[in-house]
N, C-alpha and C positions, 0 to 999 in steps of 0.2 A: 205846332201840331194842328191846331185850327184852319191856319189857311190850309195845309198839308200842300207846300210846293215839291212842283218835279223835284227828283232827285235831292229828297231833303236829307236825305243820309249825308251826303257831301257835306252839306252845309252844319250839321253836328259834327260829322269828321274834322273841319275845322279847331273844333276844340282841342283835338289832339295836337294843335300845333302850338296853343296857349303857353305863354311861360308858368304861371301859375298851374303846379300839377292837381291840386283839385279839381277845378276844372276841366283839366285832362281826364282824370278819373270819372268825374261825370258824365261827359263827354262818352267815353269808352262805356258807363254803363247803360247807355241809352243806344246807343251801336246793338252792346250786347243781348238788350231786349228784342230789338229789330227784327222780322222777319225777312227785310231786304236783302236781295242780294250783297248789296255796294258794300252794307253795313260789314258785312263778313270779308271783303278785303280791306277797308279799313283798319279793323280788328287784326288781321294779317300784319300789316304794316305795321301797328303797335307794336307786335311783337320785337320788333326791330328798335322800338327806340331807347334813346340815352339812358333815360331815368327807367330803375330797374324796378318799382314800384307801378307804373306803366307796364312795362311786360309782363309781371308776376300775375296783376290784372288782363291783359290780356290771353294768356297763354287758360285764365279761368276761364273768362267767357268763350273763349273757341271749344275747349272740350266741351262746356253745356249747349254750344250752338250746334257743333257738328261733328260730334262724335268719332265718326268714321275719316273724315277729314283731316281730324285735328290728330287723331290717332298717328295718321299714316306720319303727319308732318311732325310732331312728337318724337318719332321712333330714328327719324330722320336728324332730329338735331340729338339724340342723343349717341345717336353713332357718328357723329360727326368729329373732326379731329377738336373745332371748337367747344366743345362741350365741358371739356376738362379746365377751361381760361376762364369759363364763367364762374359767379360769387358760388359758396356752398350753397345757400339761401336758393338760388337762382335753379341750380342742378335740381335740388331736392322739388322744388316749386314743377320744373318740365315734369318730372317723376311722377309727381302726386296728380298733377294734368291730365297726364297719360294713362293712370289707373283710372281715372275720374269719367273716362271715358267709356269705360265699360263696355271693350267691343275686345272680340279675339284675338285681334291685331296686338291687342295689349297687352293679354295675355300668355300670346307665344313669344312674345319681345321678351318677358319677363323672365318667362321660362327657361329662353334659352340663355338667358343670361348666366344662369346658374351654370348651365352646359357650359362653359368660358371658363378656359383654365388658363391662369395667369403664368407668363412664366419669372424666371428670377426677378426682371427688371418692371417688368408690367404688375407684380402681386399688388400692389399698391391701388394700382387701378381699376384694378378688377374685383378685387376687395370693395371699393367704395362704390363701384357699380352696381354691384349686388345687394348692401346697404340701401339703394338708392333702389332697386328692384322692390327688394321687401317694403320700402317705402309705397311705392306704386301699388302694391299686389294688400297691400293694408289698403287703400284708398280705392281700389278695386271690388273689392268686399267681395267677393263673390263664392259660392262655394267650390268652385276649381281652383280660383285664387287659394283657399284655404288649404285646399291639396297639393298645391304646389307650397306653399308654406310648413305645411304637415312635413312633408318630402325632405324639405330640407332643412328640417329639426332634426333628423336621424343622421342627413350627412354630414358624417365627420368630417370631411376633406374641406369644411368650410372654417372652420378652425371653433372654438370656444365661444366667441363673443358673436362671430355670426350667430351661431348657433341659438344662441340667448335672443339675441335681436328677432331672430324668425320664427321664435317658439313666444314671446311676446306680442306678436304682430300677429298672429295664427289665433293668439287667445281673442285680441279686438277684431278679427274678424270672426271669428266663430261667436263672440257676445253680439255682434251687430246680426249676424244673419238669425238668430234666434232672435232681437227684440223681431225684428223686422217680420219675422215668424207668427211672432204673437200677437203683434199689429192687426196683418190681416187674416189672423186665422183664428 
């Protein structure tokens, strides 16, 4: 940081190639302080690699670096066919990313997810999707978030246990946007 060489992101990027994942992690959090360009495809690239501890890390610092960015790319792996071969841990981790980001993009992904009506073979999936929604839309916080959660406390068609999961997750965001309330007001 003293000398501050050209293109010193690269040369932290390096870390991420370390066999030692501390390192890596380090590494990744000094990226994700960065105001660099480089640092932010870096960070990209993390996404992608082996160790899933690594990625969990990364996919955090993209949504606090860039929001809109990481939004769109979020929304992206979670429509993807691969999405459903990654670990539970991993799905829930994009989810929680992708609310974290707090941008509209986020929010109509969420939404429409609920819109998604599974059929015989797919209930399963669409069930855990939505799970994975109300995950996002908790980590969202927001008070549309909370409406869209309100919303689908009342829909039965999401069966019993949704229903329980959504009307829990609507209570921690409606506690959060009141402290958050009294915070600044």
């Amino acid at each position: 940081d003293i000398i501050n060489p050209k293109r010193k992101m690269d040369y932290y990027a390096r870390c991420l190639d370390h066999p030692n994942i501390m390192i890596r992690l380090e590494g990744l959090k000094i990226l994700a302080k960065s105001k660099d360009e480089a640092a932010l495809r870096h960070i990209e690239k993390a996404m992608k690699d082996e160790d899933i501890q690594l990625r969990l890390g990364a996919y955090r610092a993209l949504a606090g670096r860039t929001p809109e960015r990481a939004a769109k790319l979020f929304v992206k792996v979670m429509q993807s066919d691969a999405f459903g071969n990654l670990e539970a841990r991993e799905r829930r981790a994009v989810a929680t990313a992708l609310g974290e980001t707090k941008t509209d993009a986020a929010l109509a992904f969420f939404d429409g997810v609920f819109l998604t009506k599974g059929g015989l073979l797919s209930r399963g999936k669409t069930t855990e999707l939505k799970q994975l929604a109300i995950v996002g839309l908790t980590a969202l916080g927001t008070v549309p978030a909370f409406k869209v959660l309100a919303r689908e406390v009342q829909n039965t068609k999401n069966g019993k246990e949704l229903m329980q999961e959504a009307h829990k997750a609507a209570l921690r965001v409606k506690a959060g946007i009141q402290a958050a309330r009294q915070a600044h007001g």
